[in-house]
C-alpha positions as CSV (number, residue, x, y, z in Angstrom):
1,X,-64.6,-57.7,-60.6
2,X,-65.7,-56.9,-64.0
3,X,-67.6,-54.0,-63.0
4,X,-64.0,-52.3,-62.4
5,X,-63.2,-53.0,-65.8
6,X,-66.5,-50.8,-66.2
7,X,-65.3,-48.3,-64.1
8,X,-62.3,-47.4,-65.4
9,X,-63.5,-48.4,-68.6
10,X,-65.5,-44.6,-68.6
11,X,-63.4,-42.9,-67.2
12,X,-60.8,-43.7,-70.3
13,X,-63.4,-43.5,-73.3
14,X,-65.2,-40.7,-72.4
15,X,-62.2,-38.8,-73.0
16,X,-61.1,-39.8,-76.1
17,X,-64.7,-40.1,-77.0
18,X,-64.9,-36.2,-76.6
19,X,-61.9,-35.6,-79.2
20,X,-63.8,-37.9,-81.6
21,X,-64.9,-35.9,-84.8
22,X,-68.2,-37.9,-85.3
23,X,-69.1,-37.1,-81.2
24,X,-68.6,-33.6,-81.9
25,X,-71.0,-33.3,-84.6
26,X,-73.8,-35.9,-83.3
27,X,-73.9,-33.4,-79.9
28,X,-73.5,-30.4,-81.7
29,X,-69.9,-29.6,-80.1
30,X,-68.4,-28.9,-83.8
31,X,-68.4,-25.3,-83.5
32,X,-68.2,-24.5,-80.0
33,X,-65.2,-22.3,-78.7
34,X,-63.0,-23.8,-76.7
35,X,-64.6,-22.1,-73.8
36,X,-67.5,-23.5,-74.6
37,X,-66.4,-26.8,-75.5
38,X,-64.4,-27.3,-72.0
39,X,-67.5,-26.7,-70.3
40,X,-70.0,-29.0,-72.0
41,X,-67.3,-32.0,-72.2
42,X,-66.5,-31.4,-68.5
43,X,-70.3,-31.5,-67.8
44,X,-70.9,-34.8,-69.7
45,X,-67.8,-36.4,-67.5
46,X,-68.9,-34.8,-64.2
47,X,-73.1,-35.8,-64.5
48,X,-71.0,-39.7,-64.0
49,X,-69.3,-38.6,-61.2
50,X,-72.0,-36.9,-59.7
51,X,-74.8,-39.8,-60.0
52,X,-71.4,-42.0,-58.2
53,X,-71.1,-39.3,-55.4
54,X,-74.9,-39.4,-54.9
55,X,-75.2,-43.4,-54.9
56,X,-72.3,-44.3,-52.6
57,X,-73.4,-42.4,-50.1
58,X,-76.9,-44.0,-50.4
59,X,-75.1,-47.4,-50.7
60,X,-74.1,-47.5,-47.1
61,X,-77.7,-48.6,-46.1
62,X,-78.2,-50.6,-48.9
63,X,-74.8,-53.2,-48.2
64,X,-76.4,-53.2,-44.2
65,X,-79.9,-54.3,-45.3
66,X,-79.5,-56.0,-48.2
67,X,-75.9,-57.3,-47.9
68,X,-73.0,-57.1,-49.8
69,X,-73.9,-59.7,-52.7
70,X,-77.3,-57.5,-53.3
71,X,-76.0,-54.8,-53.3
72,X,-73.1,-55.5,-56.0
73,X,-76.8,-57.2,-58.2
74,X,-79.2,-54.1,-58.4
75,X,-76.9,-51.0,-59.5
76,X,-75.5,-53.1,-62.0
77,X,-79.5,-53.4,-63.6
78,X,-79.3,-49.6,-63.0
79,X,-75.8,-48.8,-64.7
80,X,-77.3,-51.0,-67.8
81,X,-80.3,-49.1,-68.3
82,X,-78.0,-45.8,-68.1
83,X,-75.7,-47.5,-70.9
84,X,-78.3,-47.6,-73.3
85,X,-80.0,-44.9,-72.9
86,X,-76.5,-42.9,-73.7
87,X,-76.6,-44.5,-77.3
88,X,-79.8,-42.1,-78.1
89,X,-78.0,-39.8,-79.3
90,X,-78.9,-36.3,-78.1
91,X,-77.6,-34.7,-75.5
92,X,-80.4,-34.5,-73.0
93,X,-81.0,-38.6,-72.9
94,X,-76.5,-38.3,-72.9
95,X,-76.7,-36.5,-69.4
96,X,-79.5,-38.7,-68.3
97,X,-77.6,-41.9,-69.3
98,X,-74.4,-41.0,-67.7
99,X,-76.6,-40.0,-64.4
100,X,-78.0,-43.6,-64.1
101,X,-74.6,-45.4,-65.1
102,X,-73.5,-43.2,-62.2
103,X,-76.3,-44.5,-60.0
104,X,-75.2,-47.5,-61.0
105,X,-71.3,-47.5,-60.5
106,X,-71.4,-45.5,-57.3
107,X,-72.3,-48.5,-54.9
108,X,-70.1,-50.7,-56.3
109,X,-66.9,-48.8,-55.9
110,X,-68.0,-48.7,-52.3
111,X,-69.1,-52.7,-52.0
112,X,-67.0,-54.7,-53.8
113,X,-63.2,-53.4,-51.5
114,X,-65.1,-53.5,-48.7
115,X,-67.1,-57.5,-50.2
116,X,-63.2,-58.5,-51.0
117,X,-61.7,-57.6,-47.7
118,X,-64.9,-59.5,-45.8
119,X,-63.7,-62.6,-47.1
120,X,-60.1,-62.8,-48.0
121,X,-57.4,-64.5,-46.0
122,X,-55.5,-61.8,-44.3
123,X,-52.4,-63.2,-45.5
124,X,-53.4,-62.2,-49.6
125,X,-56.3,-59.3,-48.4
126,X,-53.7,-56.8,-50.0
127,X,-53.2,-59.2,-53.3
128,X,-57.3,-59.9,-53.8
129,X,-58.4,-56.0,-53.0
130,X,-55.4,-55.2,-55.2
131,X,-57.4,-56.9,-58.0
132,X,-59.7,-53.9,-58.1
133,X,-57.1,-52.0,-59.3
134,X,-55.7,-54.2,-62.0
135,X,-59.4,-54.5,-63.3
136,X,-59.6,-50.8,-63.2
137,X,-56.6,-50.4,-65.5
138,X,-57.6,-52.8,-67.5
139,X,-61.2,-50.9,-68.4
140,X,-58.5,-47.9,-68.8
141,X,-56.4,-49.7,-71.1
142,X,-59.4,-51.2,-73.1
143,X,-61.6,-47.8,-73.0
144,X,-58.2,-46.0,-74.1
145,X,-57.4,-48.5,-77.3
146,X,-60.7,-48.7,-78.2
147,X,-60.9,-45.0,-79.0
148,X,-57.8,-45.0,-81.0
149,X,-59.0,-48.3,-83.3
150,X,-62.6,-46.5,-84.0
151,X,-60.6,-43.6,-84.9
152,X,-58.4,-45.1,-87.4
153,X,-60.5,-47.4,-88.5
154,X,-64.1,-46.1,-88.6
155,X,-65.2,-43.0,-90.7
156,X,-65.4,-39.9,-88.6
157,X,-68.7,-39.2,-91.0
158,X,-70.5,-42.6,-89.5
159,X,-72.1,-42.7,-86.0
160,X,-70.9,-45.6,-85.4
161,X,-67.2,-44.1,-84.6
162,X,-68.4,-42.6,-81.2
163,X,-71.7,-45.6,-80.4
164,X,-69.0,-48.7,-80.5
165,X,-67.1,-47.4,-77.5
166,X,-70.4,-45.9,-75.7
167,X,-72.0,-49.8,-76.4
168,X,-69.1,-51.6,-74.7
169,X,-70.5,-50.8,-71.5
170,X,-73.3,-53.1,-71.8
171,X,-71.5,-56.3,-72.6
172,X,-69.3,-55.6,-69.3
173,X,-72.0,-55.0,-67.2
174,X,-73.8,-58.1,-67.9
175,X,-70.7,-60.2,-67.4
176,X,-70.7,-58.8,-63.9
177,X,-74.8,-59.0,-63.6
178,X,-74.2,-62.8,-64.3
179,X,-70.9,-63.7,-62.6
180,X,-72.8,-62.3,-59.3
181,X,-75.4,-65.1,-59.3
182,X,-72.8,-67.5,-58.0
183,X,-71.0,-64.9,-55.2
184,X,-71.8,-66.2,-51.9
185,X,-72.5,-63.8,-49.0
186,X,-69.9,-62.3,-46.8
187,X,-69.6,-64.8,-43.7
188,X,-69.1,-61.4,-41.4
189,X,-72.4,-60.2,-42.8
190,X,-73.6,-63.0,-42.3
191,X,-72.9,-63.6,-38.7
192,X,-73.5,-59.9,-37.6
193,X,-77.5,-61.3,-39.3
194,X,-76.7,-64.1,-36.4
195,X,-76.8,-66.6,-39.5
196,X,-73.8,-68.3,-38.0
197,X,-74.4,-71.9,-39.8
198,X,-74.6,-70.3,-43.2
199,X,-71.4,-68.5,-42.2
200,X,-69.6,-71.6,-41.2
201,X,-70.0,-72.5,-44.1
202,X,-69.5,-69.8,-46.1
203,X,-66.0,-69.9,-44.9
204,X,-65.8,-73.2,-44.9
205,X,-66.2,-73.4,-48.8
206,X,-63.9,-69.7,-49.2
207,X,-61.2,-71.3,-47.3
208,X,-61.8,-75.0,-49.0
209,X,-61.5,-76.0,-45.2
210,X,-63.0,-78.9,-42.6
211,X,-65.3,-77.1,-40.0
212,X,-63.0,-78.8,-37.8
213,X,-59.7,-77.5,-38.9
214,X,-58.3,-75.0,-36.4
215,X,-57.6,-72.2,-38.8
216,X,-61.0,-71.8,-40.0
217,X,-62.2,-72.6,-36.1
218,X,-60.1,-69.9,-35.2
219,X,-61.1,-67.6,-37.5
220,X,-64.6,-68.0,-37.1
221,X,-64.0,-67.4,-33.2
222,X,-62.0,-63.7,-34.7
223,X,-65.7,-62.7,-36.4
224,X,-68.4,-63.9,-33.9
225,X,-65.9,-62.3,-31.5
226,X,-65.6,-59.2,-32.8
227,X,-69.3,-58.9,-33.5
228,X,-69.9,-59.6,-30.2
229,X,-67.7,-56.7,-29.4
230,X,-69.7,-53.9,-31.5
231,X,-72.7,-55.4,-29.4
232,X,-71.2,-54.7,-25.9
233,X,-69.7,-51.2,-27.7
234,X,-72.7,-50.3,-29.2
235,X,-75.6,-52.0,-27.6
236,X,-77.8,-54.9,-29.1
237,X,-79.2,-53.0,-32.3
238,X,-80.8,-56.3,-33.9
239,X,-84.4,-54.9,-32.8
240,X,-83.7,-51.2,-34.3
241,X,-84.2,-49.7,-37.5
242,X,-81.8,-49.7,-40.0
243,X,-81.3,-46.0,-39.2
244,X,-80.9,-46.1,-35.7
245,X,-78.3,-48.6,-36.3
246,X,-76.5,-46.2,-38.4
247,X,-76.4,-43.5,-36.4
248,X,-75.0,-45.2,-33.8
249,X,-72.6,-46.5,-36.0
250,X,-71.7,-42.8,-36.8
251,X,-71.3,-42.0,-33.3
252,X,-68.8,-44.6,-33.0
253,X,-67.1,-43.0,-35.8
254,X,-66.6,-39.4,-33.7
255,X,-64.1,-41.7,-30.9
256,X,-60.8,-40.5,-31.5
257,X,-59.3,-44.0,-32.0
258,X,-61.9,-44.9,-34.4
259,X,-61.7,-42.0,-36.9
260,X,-58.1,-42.1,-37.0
261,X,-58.8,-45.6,-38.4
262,X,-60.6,-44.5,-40.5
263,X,-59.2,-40.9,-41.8
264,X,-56.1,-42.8,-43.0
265,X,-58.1,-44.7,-46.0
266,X,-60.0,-41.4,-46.6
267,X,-57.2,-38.9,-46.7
268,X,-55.2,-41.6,-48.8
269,X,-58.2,-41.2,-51.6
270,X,-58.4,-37.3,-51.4
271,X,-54.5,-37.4,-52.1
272,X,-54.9,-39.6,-55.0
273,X,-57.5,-37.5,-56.7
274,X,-55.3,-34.6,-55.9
275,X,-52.3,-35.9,-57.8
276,X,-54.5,-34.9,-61.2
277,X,-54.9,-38.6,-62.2
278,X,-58.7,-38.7,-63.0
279,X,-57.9,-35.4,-65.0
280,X,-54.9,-37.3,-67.0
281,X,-57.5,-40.2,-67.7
282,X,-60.8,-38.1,-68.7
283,X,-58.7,-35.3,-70.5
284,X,-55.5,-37.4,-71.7
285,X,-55.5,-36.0,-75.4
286,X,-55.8,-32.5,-74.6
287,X,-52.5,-33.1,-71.8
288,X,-50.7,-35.0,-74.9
289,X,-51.6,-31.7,-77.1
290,X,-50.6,-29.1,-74.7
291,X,-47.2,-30.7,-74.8
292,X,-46.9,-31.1,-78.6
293,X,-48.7,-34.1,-79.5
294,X,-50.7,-33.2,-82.7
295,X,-53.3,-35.0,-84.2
296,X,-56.1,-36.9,-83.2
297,X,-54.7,-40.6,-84.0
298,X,-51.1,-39.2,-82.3
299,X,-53.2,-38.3,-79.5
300,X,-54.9,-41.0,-78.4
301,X,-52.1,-43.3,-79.2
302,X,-49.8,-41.6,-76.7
303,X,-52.8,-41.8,-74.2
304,X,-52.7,-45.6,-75.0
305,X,-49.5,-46.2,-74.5
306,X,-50.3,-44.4,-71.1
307,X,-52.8,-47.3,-70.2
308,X,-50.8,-49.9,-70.7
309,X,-47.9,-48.8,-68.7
310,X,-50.5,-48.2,-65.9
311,X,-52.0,-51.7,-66.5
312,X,-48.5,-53.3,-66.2
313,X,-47.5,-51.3,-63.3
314,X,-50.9,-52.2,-61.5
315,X,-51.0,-55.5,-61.8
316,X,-47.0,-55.8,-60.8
317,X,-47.9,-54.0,-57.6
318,X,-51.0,-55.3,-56.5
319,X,-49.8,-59.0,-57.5
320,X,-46.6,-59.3,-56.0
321,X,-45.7,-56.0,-54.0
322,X,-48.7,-55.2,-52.0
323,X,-48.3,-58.0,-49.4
324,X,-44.9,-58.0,-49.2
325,X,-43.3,-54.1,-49.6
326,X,-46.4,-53.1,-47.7
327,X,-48.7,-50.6,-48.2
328,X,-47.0,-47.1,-46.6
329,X,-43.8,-47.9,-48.6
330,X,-45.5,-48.3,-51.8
331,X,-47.5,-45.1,-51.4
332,X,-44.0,-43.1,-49.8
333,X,-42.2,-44.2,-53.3
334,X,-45.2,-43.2,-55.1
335,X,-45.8,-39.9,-53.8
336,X,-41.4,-39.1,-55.0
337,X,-41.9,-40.5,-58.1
338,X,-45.2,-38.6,-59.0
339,X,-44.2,-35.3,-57.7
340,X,-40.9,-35.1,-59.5
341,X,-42.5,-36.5,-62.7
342,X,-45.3,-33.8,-61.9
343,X,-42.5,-31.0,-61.2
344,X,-40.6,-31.8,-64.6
345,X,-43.4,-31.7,-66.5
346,X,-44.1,-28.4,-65.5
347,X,-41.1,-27.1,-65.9
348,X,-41.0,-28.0,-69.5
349,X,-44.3,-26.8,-70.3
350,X,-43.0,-22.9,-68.8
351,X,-39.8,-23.0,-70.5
352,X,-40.9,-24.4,-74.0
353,X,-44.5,-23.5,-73.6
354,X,-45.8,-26.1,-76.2
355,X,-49.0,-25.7,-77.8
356,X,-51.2,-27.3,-80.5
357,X,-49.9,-25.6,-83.4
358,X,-46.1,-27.1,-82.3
359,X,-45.3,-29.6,-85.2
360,X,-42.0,-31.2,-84.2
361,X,-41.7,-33.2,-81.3
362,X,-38.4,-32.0,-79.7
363,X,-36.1,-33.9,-76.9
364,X,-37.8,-31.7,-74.3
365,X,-40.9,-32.6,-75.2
366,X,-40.4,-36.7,-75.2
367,X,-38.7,-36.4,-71.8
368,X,-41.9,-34.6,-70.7
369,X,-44.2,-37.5,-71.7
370,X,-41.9,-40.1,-70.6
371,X,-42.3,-38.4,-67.2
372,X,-46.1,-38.3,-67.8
373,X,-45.6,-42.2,-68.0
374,X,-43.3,-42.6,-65.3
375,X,-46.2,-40.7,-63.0
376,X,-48.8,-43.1,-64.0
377,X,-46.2,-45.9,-62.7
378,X,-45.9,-44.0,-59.3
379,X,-49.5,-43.8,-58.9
380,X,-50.6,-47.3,-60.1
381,X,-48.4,-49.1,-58.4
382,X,-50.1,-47.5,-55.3
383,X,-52.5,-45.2,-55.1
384,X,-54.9,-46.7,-57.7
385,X,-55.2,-49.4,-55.2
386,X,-54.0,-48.8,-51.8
387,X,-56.6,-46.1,-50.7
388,X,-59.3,-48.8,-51.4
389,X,-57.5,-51.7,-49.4
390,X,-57.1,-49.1,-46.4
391,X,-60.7,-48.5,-46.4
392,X,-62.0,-51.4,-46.8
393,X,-59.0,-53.3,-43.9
394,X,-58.6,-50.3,-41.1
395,X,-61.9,-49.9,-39.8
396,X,-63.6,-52.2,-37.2
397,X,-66.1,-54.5,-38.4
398,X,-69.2,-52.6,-36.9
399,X,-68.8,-49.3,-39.2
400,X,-66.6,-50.9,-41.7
401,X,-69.0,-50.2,-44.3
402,X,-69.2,-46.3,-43.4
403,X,-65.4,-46.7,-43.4
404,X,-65.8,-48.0,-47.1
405,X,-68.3,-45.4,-48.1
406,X,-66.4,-42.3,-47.2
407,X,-63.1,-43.4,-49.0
408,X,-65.7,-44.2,-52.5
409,X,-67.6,-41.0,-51.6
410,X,-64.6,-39.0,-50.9
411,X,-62.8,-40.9,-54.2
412,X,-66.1,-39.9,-56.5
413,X,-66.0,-36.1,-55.1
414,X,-62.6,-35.4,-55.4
415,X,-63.1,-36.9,-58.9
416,X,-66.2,-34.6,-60.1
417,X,-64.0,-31.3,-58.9
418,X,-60.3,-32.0,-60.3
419,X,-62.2,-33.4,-63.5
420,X,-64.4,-30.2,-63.3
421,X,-61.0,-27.9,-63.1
422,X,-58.7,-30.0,-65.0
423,X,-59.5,-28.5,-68.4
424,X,-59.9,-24.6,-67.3
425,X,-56.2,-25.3,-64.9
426,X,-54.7,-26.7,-68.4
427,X,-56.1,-23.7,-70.9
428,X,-55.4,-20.8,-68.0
429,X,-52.7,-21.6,-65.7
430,X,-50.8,-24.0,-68.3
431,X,-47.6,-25.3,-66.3
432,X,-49.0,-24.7,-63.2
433,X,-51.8,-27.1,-63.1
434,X,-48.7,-29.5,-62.9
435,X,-47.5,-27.3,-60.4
436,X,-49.8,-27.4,-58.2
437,X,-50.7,-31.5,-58.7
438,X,-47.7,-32.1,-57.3
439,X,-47.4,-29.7,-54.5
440,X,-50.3,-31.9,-53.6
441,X,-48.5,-35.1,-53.5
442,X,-45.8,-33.6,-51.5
443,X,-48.0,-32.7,-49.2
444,X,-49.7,-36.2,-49.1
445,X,-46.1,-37.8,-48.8
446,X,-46.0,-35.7,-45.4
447,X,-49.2,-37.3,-43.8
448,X,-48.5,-41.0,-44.7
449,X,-44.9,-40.3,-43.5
450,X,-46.5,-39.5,-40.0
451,X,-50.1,-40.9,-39.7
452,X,-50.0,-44.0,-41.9
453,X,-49.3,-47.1,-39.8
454,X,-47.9,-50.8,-41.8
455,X,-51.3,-52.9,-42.1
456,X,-49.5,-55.6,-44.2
457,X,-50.4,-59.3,-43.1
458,X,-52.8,-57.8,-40.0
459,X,-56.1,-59.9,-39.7
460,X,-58.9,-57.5,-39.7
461,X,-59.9,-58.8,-36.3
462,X,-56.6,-57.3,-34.7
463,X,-56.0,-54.1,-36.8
464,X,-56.4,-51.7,-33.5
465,X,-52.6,-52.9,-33.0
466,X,-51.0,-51.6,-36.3
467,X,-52.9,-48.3,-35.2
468,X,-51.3,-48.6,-31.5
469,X,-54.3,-49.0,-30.1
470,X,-55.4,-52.0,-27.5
471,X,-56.3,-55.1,-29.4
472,X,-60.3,-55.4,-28.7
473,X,-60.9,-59.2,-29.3
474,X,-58.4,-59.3,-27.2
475,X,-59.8,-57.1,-24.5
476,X,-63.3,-59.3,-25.3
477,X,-61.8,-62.5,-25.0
478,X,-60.4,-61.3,-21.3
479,X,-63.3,-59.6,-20.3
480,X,-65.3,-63.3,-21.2
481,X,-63.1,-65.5,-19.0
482,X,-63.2,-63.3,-16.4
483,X,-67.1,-63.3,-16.2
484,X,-66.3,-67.5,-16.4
485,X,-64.2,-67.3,-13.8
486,X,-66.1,-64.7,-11.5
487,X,-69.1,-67.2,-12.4
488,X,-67.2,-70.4,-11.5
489,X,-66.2,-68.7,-8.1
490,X,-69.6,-67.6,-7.1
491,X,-70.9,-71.4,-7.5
492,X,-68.3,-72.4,-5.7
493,X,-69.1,-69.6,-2.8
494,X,-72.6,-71.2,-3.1
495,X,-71.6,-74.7,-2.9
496,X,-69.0,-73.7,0.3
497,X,-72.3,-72.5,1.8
498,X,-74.0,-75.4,1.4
């Protein structure tokens, strides 16, 4: 899990990195207009985003060939190499860096939901995805902090102000490069490779079980079922390429049934994006100074306060609310409390119309970022988390993955275009770009209201139910006595004949 750390980790210092004095004048951004300045920064965040985009997309063959644990190993090397070529120091080997650290964070986004869901008990699948989203906003809190210590503690004139943040990277990457030696493989995985006695017991030690207990028998009769399923569905692809096998998988994906399942955990991402979060993360001090917030130690204390209330909220939800609320009530709350914090803070912003030469902080304008904090609650508490858990839990097991990639990809591009806007929205439109963030979550309220079914407590094996649908193992385990019996009656036809 420490990768998330990394993840989130960027997408908080990179921000504060940019209002940094010393990062300024090491890429040459001292005297840029603001024009100019809003499109270089925004070109430094999105060249991550974009490299993410790009790899998650490529991932989805990687986690079938390799597996999942393999796939979690190489794009950390990848995202390491990136890290230190960012310390350079120009702005050529910056974008390069943040390209490869891209590369490198993409895949993992998409693997490690999808690598948690594969072998957590259904009962706490909620609780241990939901751990991707405490990690995440605990690389926010730390990436957020960090910037406000090197700027009140290290001289803007050194270098070292804007290369401590930038170096952090490396030592959480190798935590996650080491901690993956000892991951076992997914026992699903493993038995759709027709490794079933490494995936007995695989789950044997996940579960801390007997092979004979009738838990783990049972659930091991759930995946060999199910896997038998995809075969009948899909036909016997273990003597096809690794790209035939996929684009049968992607046909599967065009059955009505099948992309409801999984459009729910892809819409879910696209709505989070569209609530403006990733903007409020990469562009946090220059949101605090459009509402009055002077200074750049003021700043990026404000935006840390705004980690750790997202940080607290996160790991409150995704420990003890996720499995028990459930996930549509979470995200229904979420979506009121953003939007109104969203609408408020517009409103101030057109009535008072702040700006960075405002030195007193007036009641207005402390209501305003207490709302700002009461949105990151909303969206914490839910959709930092949920979108990933529906992903990675809706689909069936034979294009789970593709499930998995679409809500990264569709996470990473929504990311690179509101991060891409966020900055122009803020210094053109002003209130609006609040405006119209949570017009977006309204609208998002409406679909979950009417499309998003409970998946709470439902074994992967028997999700088709929450989504209405006939349960296929089910169906399987019918259709396989029936042959028995059908078999058992013709040797008895035989034997009559006799």
């Amino acid at each position: 899990m420490d990768n998330l750390v990394g993840h989130n980790y960027d997408n908080a210092f990179m921000g504060g990195t940019l209002a940094l004095t010393s990062f300024k004048r090491q890429f040459g951004l001292v005297d840029k207009s603001t024009t100019e300045f809003n499109n270089l920064s925004s070109n430094i965040v999105i060249t991550f985003q974009a490299g993410c985009l790009f790899a998650c997309l490529l991932s989805l063959p990687c986690a079938e060939i390799l597996g999942r644990r393999l796939t979690l190993i190489i794009p950390s090397i990848i995202f390491l190499i990136g890290a230190v070529i960012e310390l350079v120091g120009n702005l050529e080997s910056l974008y390069a860096g943040r390209i490869l650290t891209g590369l490198g964070l993409g895949p993992l986004t998409m693997v490690a939901p999808l690598y948690v869901s594969e072998i957590a008990p259904a009962a706490f699948r909620g609780r241990c995805i939901g751990f991707f989203e405490i990690m995440i906003q605990l690389g926010a809190l730390l990436g957020f902090w960090i910037n406000y210590g090197v700027s009140r503690h290290i001289s803007s004139s050194s270098a070292a102000q804007w290369r401590v943040p930038v170096s952090l990277q490396i030592p959480l990457i190798c935590v996650l490069l080491l901690g993956s030696i000892f991951l076992p493989e997914s026992p699903r995985f493993l038995m759709k490779r027709d490794n079933i006695e490494k995936a007995t017991s695989t789950l044997c030690q996940l579960r801390n079980l007997d092979i004979s207990h009738p838990l783990l028998q049972q659930e091991l009769n759930d995946i060999y079922t199910e896997v038998q399923l995809e075969r009948e569905s899909m036909g016997d692809t273990r003597g096809e390429s690794t790209w035939t096998s996929i684009k049968k998988k992607w046909h599967e994906c065009t059955r009505p049934q099948i992309m409801h399942r999984i459009s729910v955990g892809v819409i879910c991402q696209m709505i989070a994006q569209l609530s403006g979060i990733n903007g409020m993360n990469y562009f946090s001090p220059l949101i605090f100074r459009s509402l009055g917030v002077t200074g750049t130690d003021t700043g990026l204390f404000a935006t840390g306060i705004y980690g750790v209330v997202k940080s607290v909220s996160a790991t409150v939800s995704m420990l003890f609310l996720v499995d028990r609320v459930g996930r549509k009530t979470l995200l229904l709350a979420a979506c009121g409390i953003m939007s109104f914090s969203l609408f408020f803070v517009g409103a101030y912003v057109k009535i008072a119309q702040p700006d960075e030469t405002t030195q007193d902080i007036n009641s207005g304008a402390i209501a305003a970022i207490a709302f700002i904090y009461i949105y990151s609650i909303g969206y914490a508490s839910a959709f930092g988390g949920i979108p990933y858990i529906l992903s990675s839990e809706t689909a069936p097991l034979n294009v789970r993955s593709i499930s998995a990639t679409l809500g990264a990809s569709m996470q990473w591009l929504m990311n690179l275009v509101i991060t891409k806007a966020t900055p122009y929205m803020i210094s053109s439109i002003g209130y609006g770009t609040f405006f119209f963030f949570g017009s977006c979550v309204v609208c998002g309220g409406v679909y979950i209201f009417v499309f998003l079914p409970e998946t709470k407590g439902v074994p992967l094996e028997h999700m088709a139910m929450a989504f209405g649908h006939e349960d296929m193992v089910a169906v399987t385990e019918r259709i396989v006595k029936a042959k028995s019996d059908q078999h058992a009656l013709s040797e008895v036809e035989q034997v009559e004949k006799v």
